[in-house]
C-alpha positions in Angstrom: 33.1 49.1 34.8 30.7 48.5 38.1 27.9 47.6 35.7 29.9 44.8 34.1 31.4 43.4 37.5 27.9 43.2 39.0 26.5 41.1 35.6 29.5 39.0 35.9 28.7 38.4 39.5 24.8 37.7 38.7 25.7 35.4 35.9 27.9 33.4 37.7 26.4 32.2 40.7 26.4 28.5 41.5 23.5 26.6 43.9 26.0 24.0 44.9 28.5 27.1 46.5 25.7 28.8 48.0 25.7 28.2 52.1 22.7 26.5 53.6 21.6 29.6 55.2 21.2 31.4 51.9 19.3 28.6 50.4 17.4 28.1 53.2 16.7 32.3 52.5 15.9 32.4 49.5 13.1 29.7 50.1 11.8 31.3 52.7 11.9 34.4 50.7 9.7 32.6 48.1 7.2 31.1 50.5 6.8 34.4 52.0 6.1 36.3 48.5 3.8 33.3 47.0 1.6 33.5 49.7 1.5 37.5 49.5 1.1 37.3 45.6 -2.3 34.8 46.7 -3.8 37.2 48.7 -2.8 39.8 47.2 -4.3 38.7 43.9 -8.0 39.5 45.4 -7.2 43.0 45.8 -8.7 45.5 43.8 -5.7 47.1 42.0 -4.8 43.6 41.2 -8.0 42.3 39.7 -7.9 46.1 37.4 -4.2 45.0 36.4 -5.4 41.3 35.8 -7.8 42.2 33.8 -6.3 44.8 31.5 -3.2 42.1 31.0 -5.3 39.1 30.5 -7.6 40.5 27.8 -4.7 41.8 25.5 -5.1 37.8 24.8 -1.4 36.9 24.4 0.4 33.2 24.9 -0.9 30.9 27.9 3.1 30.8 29.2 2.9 31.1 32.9 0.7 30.8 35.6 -0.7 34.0 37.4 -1.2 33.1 40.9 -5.0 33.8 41.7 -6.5 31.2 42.7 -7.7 30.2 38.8 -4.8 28.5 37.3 -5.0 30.6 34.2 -2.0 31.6 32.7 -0.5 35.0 30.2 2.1 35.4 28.5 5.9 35.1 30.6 6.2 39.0 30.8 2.3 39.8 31.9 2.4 37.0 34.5 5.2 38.8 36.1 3.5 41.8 36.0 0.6 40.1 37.3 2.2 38.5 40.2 4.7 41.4 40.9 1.6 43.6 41.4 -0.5 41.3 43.2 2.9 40.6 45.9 3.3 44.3 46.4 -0.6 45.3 47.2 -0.8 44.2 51.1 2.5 46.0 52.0 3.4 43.0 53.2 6.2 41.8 51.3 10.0 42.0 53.0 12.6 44.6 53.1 15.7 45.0 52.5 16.2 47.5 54.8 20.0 49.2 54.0 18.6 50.1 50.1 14.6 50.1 51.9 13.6 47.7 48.5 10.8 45.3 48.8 13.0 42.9 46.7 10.3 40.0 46.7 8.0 41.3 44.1 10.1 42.4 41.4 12.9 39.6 41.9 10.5 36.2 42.4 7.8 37.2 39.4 10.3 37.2 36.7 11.9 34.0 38.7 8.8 32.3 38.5 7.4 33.3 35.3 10.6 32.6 33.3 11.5 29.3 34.9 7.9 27.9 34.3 7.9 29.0 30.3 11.1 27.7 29.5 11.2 24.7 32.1 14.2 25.7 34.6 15.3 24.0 37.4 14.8 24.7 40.9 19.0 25.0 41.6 18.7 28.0 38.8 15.5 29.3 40.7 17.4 29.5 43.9 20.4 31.6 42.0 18.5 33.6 40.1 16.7 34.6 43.2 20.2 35.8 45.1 21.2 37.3 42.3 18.6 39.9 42.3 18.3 40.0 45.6 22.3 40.9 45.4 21.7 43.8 42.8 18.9 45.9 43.9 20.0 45.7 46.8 23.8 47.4 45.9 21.9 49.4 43.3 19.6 50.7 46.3 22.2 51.7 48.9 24.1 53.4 46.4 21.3 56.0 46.1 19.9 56.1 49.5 18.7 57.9 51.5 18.5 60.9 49.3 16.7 60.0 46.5 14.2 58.2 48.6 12.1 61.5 48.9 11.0 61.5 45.3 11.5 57.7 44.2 9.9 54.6 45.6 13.3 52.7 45.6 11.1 49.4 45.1 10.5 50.8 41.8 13.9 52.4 40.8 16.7 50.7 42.0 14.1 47.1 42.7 14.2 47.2 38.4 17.7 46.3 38.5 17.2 43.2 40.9 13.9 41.7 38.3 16.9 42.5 35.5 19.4 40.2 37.4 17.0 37.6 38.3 15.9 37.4 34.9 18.9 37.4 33.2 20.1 34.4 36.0 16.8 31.9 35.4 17.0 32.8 31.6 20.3 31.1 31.8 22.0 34.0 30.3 25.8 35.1 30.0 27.8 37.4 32.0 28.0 39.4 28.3 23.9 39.2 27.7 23.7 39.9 31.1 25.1 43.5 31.3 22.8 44.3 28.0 19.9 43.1 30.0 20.8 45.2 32.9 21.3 47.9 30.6 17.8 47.7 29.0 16.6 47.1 32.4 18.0 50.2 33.9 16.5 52.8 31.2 13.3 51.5 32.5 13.2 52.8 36.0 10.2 54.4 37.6 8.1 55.1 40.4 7.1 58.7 42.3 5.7 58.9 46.1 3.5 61.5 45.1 0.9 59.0 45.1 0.8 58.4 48.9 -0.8 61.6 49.4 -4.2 60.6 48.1 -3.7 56.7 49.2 -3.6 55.5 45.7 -3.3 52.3 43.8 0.0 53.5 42.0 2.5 51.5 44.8 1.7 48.1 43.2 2.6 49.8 39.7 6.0 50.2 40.7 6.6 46.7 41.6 4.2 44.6 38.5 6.5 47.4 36.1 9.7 46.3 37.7 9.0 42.8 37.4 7.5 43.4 34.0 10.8 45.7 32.8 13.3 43.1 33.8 11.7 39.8 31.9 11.3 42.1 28.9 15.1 43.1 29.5 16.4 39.3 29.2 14.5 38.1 26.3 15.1 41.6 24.4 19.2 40.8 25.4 19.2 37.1 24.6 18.1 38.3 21.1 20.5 40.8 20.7 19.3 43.8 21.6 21.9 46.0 23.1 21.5 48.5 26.5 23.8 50.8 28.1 27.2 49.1 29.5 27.5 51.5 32.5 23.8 52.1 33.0 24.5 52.2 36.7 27.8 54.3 37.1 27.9 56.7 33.3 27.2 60.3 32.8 23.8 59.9 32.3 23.0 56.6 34.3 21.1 55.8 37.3 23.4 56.6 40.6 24.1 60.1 38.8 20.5 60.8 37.7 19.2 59.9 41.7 21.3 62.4 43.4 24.1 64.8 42.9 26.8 62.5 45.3 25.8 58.5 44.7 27.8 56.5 47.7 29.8 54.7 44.9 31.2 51.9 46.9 28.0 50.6 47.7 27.9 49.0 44.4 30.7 47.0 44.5 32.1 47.2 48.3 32.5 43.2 49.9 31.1 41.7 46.2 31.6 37.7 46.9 32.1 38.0 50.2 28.6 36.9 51.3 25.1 37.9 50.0 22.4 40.4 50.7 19.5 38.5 50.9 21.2 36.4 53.8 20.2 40.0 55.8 16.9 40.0 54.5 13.6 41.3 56.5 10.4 39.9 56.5 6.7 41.9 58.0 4.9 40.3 60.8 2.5 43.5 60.2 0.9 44.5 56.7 1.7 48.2 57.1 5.1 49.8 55.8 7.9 48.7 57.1 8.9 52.1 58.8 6.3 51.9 61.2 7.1 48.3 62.2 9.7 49.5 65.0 7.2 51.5 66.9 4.8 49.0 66.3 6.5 46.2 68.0 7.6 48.9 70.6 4.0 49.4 71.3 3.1 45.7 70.8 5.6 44.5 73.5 4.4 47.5 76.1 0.9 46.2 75.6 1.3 42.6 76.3 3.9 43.9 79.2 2.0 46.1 81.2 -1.7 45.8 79.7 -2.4 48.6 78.5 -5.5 49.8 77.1 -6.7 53.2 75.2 -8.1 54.2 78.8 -5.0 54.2 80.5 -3.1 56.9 78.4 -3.0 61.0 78.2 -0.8 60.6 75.0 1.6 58.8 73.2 5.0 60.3 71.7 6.7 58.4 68.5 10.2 59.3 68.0 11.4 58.9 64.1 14.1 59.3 61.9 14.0 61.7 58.8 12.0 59.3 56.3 10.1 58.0 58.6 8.4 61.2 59.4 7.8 62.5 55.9 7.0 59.2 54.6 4.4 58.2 57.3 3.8 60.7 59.8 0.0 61.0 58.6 -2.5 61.7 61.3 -5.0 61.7 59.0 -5.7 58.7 56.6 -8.7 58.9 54.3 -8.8 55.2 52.9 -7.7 51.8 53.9 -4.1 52.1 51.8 -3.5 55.3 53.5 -3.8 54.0 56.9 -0.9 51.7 55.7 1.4 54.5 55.7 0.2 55.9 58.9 2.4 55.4 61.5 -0.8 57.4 64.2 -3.2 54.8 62.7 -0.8 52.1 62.8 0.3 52.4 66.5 -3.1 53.0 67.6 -4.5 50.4 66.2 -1.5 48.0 67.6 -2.8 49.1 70.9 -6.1 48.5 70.5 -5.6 44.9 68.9 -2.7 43.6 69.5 -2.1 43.0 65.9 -1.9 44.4 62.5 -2.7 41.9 60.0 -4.6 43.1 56.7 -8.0 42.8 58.4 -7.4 45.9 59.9 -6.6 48.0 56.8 -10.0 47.5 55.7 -13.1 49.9 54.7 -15.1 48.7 57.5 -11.8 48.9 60.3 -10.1 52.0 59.7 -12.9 54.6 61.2 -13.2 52.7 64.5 -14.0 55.5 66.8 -11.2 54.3 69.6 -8.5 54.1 66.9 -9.2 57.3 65.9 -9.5 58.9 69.4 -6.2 57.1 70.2 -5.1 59.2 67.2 -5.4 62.5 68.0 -3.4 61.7 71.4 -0.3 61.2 69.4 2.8 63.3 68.5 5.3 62.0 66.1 8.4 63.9 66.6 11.6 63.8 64.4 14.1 62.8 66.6 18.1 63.6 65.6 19.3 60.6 68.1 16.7 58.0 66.1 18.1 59.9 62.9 21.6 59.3 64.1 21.2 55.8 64.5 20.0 55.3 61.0 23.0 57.7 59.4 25.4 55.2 61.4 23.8 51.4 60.5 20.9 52.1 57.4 20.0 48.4 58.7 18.4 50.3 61.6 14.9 51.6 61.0 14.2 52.8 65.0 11.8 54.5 66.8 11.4 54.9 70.2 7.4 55.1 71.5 7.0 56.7 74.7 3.2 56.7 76.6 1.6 58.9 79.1 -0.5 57.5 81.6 -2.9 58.9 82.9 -1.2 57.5 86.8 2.1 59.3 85.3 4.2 56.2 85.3 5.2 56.8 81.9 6.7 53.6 79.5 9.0 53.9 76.8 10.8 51.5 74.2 13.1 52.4 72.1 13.1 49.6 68.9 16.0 49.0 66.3 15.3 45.8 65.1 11.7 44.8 65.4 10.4 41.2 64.9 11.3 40.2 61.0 14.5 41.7 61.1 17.6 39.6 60.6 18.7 40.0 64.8 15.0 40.0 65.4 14.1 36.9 63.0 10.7 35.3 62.0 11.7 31.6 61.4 10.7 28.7 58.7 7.9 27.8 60.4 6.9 31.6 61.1 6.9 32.3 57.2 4.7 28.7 56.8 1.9 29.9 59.3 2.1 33.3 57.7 1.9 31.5 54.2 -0.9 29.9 55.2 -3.2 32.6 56.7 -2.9 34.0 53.3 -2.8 31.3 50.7 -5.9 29.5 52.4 -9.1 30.8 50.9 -7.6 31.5 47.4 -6.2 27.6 47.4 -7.3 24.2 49.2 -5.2 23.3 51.9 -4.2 20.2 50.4 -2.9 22.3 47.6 -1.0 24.7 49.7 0.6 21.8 51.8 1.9 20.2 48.4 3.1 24.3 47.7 4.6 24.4 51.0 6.7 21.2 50.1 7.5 22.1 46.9 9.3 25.5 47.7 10.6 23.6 50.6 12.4 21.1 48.2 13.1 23.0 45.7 16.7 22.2 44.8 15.5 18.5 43.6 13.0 20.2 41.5 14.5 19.8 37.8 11.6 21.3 36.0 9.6 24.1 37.7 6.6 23.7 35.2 6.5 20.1 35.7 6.3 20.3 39.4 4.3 23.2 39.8 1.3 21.7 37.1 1.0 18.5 39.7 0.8 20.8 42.3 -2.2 23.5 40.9 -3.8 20.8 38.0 
């Protein structure tokens, strides 16, 4: 039973035999989403789902991170803060099952383990143990199904299940019924992306929302399918016709996935970070400017093209998932932070112009090197100049990537240019240190009230 060996797994995690480096993860995991869930909070698809949560007027449990310090119920915080941490496209990757495991693993985390006053050693495991299971749950359905579902929203439901059941404090038994009530819950369609719509951060505050509704529902009894992720009529089978069935279960124990986790230095999806560093490094090498180019070719694997090759964005969310607008933009400024996905950015008349000089072509040697290592999401960027002394980089692991890493003190600078403006900076220093120490912490709601009073 694969379902029952990975709840057995979740359940049973320890902090004390968890390695330094995949503590020192799953913190920087946490600083990375808090400060994303902040800023993310202001957007406008956050404030709608805010709003719509917060009036249903149910118990003040946990806090929703906005800035306010008001709190919802457990369940409607998560979905608060799963939504907010998924609205920047700025939250990490894990790149083999392409889930954004952040904001649909860390809102039940933190929701559940304020209510019921966990510790921070069972914030820590919970955390790898959803990290662990989407990701499985992921690879065993990708790349196929990843035309139709946004895996963040399928396979991530499984990972706010796990990390649920783990800070709940529940049994390997109530475990698998969570996962099973979990898994019957799984959603999320790309069809969105073709108008730039708000329904991305759906995904992610459902997901989150699915999986604390999963543990309570299975610590009091309630019942879900046993082999939700291998049966007849589960998940894997119900995602494609072939699922990669040893993905679930191969090298279980022998190390964990979120020690390969991949954090964004750009706020853009995470498949058009490799030409973007491409084009960021060939900038800052040679100099380059807009003037100096006839053209630009992007080379792509299979996903990337259909999911981003867009050359023509209409809106700021759209421009997100353009890897034209993206690249063009890179070359203009030299970054790609969120201020440039905004209403008043995206038309800028060189951007554009850059635009229409660029060909993204599917490319069976980029595809190749994705079919042989799914950790690889390449592109190669070549650009025409205009004296014919062409450039070209080819990227496999762009800056965020576990061989390309962004340290602790990387994810604190990033933290802050996010969390400053919705908090003090005396209040994010104290959150800084808190996440930072966590494994001393032996109530969350304790520590986090002195922190946000």
């Amino acid at each position: 039973m694969t379902t029952k060996m990975l709840a057995d797994f979740a359940a049973n995690i320890i902090c004390d035999d968890l390695s330094d480096k995949t503590v020192r993860m799953a913190k920087q995991c946490m600083l990375d989403w808090l400060g994303i869930a902040l800023r993310g909070s202001q957007e406008k698809s956050s404030s709608i789902i805010r709003n719509m949560l917060v009036e249903q007027g149910e118990h003040e449990q946990a806090t929703i991170f906005d800035g306010s310090n008001r709190k919802t119920s457990v369940a409607n915080a998560a979905f608060c803060n799963g939504s907010a941490s998924h609205s920047l496209d700025f939250d990490d990757l894990h790149n083999p099952s392409i889930i954004h495991p952040a904001c649909v693993v860390l809102p039940p985390v933190f929701a559940i383990a304020e209510t019921e006053h966990k510790s921070g050693k069972d914030m820590l495991c919970a955390t790898v143990a959803g990290y662990e299971i989407s990701g499985r749950a992921g690879e065993s359905v990708m790349p196929e199904s990843y035309f139709f579902w946004h895996t963040t929203g399928t396979a991530g439901t499984f990972g706010a299940g796990a990390s649920a059941a783990r800070i709940l404090g529940l049994d390997a038994d109530a475990t698998l019924q969570c996962l099973g009530s979990a898994g019957t819950q799984v959603s999320g369609l790309w069809e969105f992306l073709k108008e730039g719509a708000m329904s991305k951060v759906l995904h992610a505050g459902k997901s989150a929302y699915a999986g604390v509704q999963a543990a309570y529902l299975a610590r009091a009894g309630f019942t879900g399918a046993t082999k939700i992720l291998e049966g007849e009529k589960g998940f894997c089978r119900a995602m494609l016709a072939k699922p990669h069935w040893s993905k679930l279960t191969e090298g279980l124990g022998e190390g964990y996935k979120i020690d390969n986790n991949s954090f964004k230095p750009y706020a853009c999806c995470k498949h058009a970070h490799a030409a973007l560093y491409a084009m960021q490094v060939l900038r800052q090498k040679y100099n380059i400017c807009a003037q100096d180019l006839t053209g630009i070719d992007i080379h792509v694997n299979h996903i990337t093209n259909f999911l981003i090759n867009n050359a023509q964005p209409h809106n700021p969310y759209g421009c997100k998932f353009s890897i034209q607008y993206c690249v063009a933009g890179m070359l203009k400024w030299g970054e790609m932070g969120i201020e440039h996905f905004r209403a008043n950015t995206i038309d800028d008349p060189e951007v554009r112009d850059t635009m229409s000089k660029i060909k993204v072509i599917e490319d069976p040697a980029i595809e190749a090197i994705h079919a042989t290592d799914t950790s690889k999401l390449a592109s190669k960027v070549v650009i025409h100049r205009r004296d014919r002394q062409d450039l070209q980089l080819q990227v496999d692991y762009p800056k965020g990537d576990p061989t390309n890493p962004m340290t602790w003190e990387d994810t604190v600078d990033k933290f802050n240019s996010l969390a400053l403006g919705v908090w003090n900076e005396a209040t994010t220093s104290k959150l800084i240190a808190l996440i930072d120490n966590l494994e001393k912490i032996p109530d969350f709601q304790v520590a986090l009230a002195k922190v946000i009073k």
